[in-house]
GUVO-836541 format. One line per field, with one value per residue (C-alpha): x, y, z. Coordinates in steps of 0.5 Angstrom, whole numbers, padded with zeros to 4 digits. Example, Ala and Ser with C-alpha at 12.3 -4.5 7.8 and 13.67 -1.06 7.14 Angstrom:
c1 = [0025  0027]
c2 = [-0009  -0002]
c3 = [0016  0014]
//
This chain:
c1 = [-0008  -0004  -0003  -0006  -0001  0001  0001  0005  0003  0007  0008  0012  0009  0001  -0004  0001  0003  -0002  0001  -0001  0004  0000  -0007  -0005  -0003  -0009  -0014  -0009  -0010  -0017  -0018  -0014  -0018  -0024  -0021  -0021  -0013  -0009  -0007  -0003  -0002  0004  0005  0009  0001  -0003  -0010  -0017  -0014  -0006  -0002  0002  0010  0015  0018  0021  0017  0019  0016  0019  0025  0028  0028  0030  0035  0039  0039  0042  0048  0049  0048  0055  0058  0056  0049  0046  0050  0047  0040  0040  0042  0035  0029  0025  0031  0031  0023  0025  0030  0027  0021  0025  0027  0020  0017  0022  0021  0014  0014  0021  0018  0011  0009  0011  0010  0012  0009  0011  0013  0018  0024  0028  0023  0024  0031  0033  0028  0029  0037  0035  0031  0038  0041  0036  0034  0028  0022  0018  0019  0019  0016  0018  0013  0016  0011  0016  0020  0027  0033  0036  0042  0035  0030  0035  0037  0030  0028  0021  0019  0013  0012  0005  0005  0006  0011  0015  0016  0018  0023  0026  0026  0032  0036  0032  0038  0038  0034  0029  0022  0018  0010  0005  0000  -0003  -0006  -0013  -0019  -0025  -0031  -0036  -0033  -0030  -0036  -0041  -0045  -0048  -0045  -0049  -0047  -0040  -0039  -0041  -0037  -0031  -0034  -0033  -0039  -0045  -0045  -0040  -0035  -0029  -0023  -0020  -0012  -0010  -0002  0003  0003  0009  0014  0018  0015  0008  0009  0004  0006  0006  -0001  -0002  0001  -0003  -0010  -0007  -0006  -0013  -0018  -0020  -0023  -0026  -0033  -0033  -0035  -0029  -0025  -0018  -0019  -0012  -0012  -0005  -0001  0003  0011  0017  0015  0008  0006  0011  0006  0000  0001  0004  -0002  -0007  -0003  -0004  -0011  -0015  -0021  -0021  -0016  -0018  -0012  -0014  -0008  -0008  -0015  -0016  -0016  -0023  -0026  -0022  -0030  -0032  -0028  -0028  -0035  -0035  -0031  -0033  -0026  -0019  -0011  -0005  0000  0006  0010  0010  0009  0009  0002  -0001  -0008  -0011  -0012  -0016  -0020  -0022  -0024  -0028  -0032  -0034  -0029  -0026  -0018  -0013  -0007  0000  0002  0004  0004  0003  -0003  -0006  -0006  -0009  -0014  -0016  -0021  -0023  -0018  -0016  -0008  -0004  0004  0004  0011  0008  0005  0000  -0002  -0003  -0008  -0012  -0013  -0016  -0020  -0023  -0024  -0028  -0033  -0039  -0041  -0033  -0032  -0040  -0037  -0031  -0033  -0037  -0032  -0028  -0031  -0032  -0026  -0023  -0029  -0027  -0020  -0018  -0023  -0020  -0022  -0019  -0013  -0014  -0014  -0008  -0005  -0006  -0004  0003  0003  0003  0007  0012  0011  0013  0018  0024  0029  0034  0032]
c2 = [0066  0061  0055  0049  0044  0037  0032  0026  0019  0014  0007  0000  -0005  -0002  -0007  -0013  -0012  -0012  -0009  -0001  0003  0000  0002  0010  0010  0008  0012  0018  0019  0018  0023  0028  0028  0028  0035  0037  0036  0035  0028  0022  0015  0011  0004  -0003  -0006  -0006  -0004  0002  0009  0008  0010  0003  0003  -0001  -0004  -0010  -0013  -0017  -0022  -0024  -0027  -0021  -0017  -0024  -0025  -0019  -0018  -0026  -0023  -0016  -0019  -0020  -0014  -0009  -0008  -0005  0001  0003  0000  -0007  -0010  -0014  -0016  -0010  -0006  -0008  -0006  0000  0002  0001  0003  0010  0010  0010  0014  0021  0020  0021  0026  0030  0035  0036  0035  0040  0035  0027  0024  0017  0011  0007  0010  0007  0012  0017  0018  0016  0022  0027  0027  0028  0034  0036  0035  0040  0033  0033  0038  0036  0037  0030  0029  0022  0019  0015  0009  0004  0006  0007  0010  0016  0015  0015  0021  0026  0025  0028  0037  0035  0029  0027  0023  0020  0020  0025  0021  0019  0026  0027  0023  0026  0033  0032  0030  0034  0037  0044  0046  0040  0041  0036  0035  0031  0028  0020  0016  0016  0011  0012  0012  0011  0004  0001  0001  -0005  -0008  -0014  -0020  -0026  -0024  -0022  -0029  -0033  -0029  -0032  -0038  -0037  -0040  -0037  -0038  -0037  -0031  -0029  -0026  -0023  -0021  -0017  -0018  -0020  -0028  -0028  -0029  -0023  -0017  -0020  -0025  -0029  -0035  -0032  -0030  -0037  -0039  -0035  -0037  -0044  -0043  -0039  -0045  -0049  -0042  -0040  -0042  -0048  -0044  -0039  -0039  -0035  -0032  -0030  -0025  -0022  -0022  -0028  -0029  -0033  -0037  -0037  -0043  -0046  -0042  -0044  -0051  -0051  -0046  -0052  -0057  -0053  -0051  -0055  -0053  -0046  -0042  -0041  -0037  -0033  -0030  -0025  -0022  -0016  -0009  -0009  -0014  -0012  -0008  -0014  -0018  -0015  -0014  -0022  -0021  -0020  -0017  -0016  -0017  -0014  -0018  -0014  -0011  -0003  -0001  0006  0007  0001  0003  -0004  -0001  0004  -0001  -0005  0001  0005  -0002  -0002  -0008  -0008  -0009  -0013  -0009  -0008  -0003  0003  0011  0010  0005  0008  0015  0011  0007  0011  0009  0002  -0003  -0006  -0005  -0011  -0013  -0018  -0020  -0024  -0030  -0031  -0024  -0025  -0030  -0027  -0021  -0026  -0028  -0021  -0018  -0025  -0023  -0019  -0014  -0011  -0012  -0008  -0002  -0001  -0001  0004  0009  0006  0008  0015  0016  0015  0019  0025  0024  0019  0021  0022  0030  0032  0029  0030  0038  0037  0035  0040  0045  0041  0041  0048  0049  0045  0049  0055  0053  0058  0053  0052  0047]
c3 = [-0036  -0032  -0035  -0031  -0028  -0032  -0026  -0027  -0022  -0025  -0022  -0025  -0022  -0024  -0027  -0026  -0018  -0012  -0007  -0003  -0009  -0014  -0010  -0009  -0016  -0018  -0013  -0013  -0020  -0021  -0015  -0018  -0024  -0020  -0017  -0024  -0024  -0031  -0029  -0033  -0029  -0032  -0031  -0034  -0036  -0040  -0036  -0037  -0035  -0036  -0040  -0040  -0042  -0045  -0037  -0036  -0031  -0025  -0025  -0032  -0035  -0038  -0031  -0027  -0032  -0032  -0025  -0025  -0030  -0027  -0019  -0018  -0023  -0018  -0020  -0016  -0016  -0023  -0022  -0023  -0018  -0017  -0022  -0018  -0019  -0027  -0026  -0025  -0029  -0035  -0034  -0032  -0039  -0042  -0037  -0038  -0046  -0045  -0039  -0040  -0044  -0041  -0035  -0028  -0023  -0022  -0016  -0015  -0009  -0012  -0010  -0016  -0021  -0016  -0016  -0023  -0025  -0020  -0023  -0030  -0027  -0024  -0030  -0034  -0037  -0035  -0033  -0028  -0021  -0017  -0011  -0008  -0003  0002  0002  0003  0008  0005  0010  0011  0005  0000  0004  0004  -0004  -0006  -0005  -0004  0001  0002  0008  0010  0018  0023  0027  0020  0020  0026  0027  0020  0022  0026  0019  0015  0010  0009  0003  0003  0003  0007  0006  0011  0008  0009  0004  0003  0002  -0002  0003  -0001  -0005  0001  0005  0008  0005  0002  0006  0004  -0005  -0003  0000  -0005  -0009  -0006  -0004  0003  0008  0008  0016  0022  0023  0018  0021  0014  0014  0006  0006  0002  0003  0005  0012  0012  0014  0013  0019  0016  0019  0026  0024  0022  0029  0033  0030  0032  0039  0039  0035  0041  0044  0037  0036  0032  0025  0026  0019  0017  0010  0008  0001  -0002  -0008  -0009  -0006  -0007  0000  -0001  -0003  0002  0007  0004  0005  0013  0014  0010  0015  0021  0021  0015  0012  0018  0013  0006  0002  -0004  -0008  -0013  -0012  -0016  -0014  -0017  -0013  -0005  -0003  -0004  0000  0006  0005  0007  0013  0021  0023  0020  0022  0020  0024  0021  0027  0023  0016  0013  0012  0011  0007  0008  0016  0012  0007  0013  0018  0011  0010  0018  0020  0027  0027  0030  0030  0034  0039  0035  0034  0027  0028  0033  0029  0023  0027  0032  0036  0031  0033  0038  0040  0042  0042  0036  0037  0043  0041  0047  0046  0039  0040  0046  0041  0035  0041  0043  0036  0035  0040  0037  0041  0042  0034  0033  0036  0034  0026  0027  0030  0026  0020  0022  0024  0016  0014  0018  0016  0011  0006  -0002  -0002  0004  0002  -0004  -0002  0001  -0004  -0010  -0005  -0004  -0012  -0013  -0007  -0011  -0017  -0015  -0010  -0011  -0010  -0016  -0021]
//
C-alpha cells in the first residue's frame, strides 16, 4: 500500500501580514485539501486552519531589535540582516522541529525558509524535499541554490532556461484564484460595508500602500491630471497593507485629490470579495510583479483592469485589460480615463473572468500541482 504524500505550506508572515505570499499559503492549502491531499499550513500567527509557531514577527520589537544589534555585524550573511530576515530565521527553527520528521514535501515563497530547510535536507537533517516558489522575484544567485523550482509564468521560466544549473528540476505553474469566492455580486451591500458611496464609479487599486515597487504615489499623480476629465463622481479606493511610507502617501494623496481618494489599509483576507465587489474597474500601477494575484482577484470578480505593458501582464489578463506604459504619466492618465468608460469596462469583465475561469482556477492548477509534488517525491536525484 503506498503511503499517502504529507505536504507541508508554510509562511512566516500568515495571519499577521496582507500580502500575496500569505494569500497563496492560505488558498494553496485549503485547495490542497479540497483535492484530498494531506496538507499542514504553518504560520508566525495564531488564525483557523494554521498550525501557528513561535516566530519572531517583524512588525515587532524582538525581530526590529535584533535586526538593529546585528545590521552592522554582517547579519545578513546568517539571516538576520533585516527584521523579515529575523522573521524568517526563527520561524525556520520551529517550522523544521515540527516538520523534519514527517513530512515529504515543503512548499514555500519566502525565500529565507526555503533556503535554510532546504540545507537541513542536504544536510540529512531534515526529510522533506523543498520546492521553493519564487513569488518574490529573488535573482539568480538565490534560484540556482534550490533542486526543485517552481516558477509562476512562462516568461520567468524562460529566461531562467538559459542559467538553469545542471540538475535543477524547473516547474511552471501560476498562481491561482478561487472562482467562485471572487465573484460579482451584490454592489449596494458591499459598498456599504466599506462605506463607499452608494453611487458614482470606484476605481479600486489593491497593493501595498507604499512608493517603491507599488507606485502609489504615481497612481495617485496620474488620478490627478485624469480628475478634470472623470465624471464629477468618480473616486480612487486605494486597499493595501500598511508600509513604512504609508502614512506619508495617505496625506500627500488626501491634499491632492480630497474626498475623490478614500485609503483603507489592512483589509483582511476575508473581506477582499467584497471589496472588489464595490468597484467598477482596477489598476495595478506597479511596472512588473512576479505574478501579481490581485490581476486574478480582480478579473475572477468580473472587473476590468489597468495594467502595463508587459509579457507576463498580458499572459495573466488576457483579454480583460487594458495594457498601457505606466512609467509615462500622461499615458497613465489617459488609461484611468478609457477604463472609466462603461461600455469598454463591460466588455472586458466579462472576457476577463472567462479567461481565469478557463486558466486560473484552483482545480486546474491545482491538478498541476499534485503532479509536481509526486514528481518531486520521486525524483531520483540524490537527497
Amino acid at each position: 500500500m503506498t503511503t499517502p504524500l504529507r505536504v507541508a505550506v508554510a509562511c512566516s508572515g500568515l495571519g499577521h501580514i496582507q500580502r500575496g505570499i500569505e494569500s497563496w499559503a492560505a488558498d494553496l492549502a485549503q485547495a490542497l485539501r479540497g483535492a484530498g491531499v494531506a496538507v499542514s499550513l504553518f504560520g508566525g500567527h495564531p488564525m483557523q486552519g494554521v498550525t501557528a509557531l513561535p516566530t519572531l514577527r517583524r512588525t515587532g520589537r524582538g525581530a526590529q531589535g535584533v535586526a538593529a544589534a546585528f545590521r552592522h555585524l554582517g547579519g545578513w550573511r546568517y539571516g538576520l540582516g533585516s527584521a523579515y530576515e529575523a522573521e524568517e530565521t526563527s520561524f525556520s527553527l520551529s517550522l523544521w522541529q515540527r516538520i523534519r520528521r514527517d513530512f515529504d514535501i515543503l512548499h514555500v515563497q519566502d525565500p529565507l525558509i526555503a533556503l535554510w530547510l532546504d540545507r537541513a535536507h542536504r544536510a540529512g537533517l531534515s526529510r522533506p524535499r523543498v520546492i521553493y516558489a519564487n513569488g518574490t522575484g529573488e535573482g539568480p544567485a538565490v534560484m540556482r541554490r534550490f533542486r526543485w523550482l517552481q516558477l509562476l509564468t512562462r516568461g520567468a521560466a524562460d529566461d531562467w532556461a538559459v542559467q538553469r544549473p545542471p540538475g535543477q528540476r524547473v516547474f511552471t505553474i501560476p498562481n491561482f484564484i478561487d472562482t467562485a469566492q471572487f465573484a460579482p455580486g451584490d454592489k449596494p451591500a458591499a459598498r456599504a460595508r466599506f462605506g463607499l458611496p452608494a453611487d458614482g464609479v470606484i476605481l479600486l487599486c489593491c497593493a501595498a500602500i507604499r512608493r517603491w515597487h507599488k507606485r502609489i504615489d504615481s497612481l495617485l499623480t496620474a488620478f490627478g491630471a485624469a480628475t478634470p476629465f472623470l465624471p464629477r463622481d468618480t473616486i480612487l479606493v486605494i486597499a493595501g497593507s500598511r508600509e513604512a511610507d504609508t502614512d506619508g502617501l495617505i496625506g500627500e494623496g488626501t491634499a491632492l485629490l480630497g474626498p475623490r481618494v478614500r485609503f483603507l489599509p489592512d483589509v483582511p483576507r476575508d473581506a477582499m470579495p467584497d471589496l472588489y465587489r464595490t468597484a467598477d474597474a482596477f489598476v495595478l500601477p506597479s511596472l512588473h510583479e512576479m505574478f501579481g494575484i490581485v490581476l486574478l482577484e480582480a478579473l475572477s470578480a468580473g472587473l476590468p483592469v489597468l495594467c502595463n505593458d508587459t509579457n507576463d501582464f498580458r499572459a495573466i489578463a488576457g483579454p480583460g485589460a487594458l495594457y498601457c506604459d505606466l512609467s509615462n504619466e500622461a499615458a497613465f492618465a489617459r488609461g484611468l480615463l478609457r477604463l472609466a468608460q462603461p461600455d469598454e469596462g463591460g466588455k472586458l469583465g466579462e472576457a476577463g473572468r472567462e479567461h481565469v475561469q478557463r486558466h486560473y482556477s484552483a482545480e486546474t492548477v491545482t491538478r498541476a500541482i499534485i503532479d509536481m509534488y509526486q514528481t518531486v517525491q520521486a525524483d531520483t536525484v540524490l537527497g
